[in-house]
C-alpha positions as CSV (number, residue, x, y, z in Angstrom):
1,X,0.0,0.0,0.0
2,X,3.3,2.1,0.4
3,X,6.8,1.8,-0.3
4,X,8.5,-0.7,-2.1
5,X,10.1,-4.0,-1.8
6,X,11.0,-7.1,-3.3
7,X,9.2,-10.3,-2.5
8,X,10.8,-14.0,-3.5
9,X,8.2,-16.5,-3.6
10,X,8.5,-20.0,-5.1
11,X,12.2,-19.2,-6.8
12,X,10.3,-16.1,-8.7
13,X,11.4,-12.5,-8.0
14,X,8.6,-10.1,-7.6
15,X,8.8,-5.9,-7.3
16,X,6.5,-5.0,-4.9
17,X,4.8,-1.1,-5.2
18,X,1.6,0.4,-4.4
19,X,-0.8,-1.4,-6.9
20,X,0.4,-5.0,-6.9
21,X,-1.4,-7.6,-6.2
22,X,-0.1,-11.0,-5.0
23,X,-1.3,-14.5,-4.0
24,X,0.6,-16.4,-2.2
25,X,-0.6,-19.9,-1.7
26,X,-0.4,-21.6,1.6
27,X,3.1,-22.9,3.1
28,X,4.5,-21.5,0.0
29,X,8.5,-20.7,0.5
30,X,8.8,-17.0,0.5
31,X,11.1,-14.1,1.4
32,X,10.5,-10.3,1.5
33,X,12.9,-7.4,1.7
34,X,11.8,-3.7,2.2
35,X,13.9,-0.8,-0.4
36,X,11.7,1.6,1.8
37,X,9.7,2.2,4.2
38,X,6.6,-1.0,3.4
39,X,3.4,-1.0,4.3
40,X,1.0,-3.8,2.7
41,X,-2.0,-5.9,3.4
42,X,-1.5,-9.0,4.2
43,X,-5.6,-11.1,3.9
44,X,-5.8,-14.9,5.3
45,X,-8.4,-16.9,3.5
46,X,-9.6,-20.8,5.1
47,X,-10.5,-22.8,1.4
48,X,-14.3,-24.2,1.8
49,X,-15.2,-27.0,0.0
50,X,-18.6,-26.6,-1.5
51,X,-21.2,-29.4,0.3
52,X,-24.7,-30.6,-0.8
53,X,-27.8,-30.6,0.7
């Protein structure tokens, strides 16, 4: 949401800026390092599996 930074995720390299939008998926290896001061939004989501009836 501010600042930037560089986020490693999976072996991929990924600038980070205001804008950007990543998804991370669970227990996925991952590394972040700030250039400046980083401020972002970090949303935890449980999977639900769709039941019948």
């Amino acid at each position: 949401m501010a600042g930037t930074g560089v986020l490693t995720l999976n072996d991929d390299t990924i600038q980070l800026a205001p804008g950007i939008f990543v998804f991370m998926p669970a227990n996925a290896p991952h590394a972040l390092a700030a250039a400046s001061n980083l401020a972002f939004m970090l949303t935890l989501s449980k999977v639900r599996l769709a039941t019948r009836g």
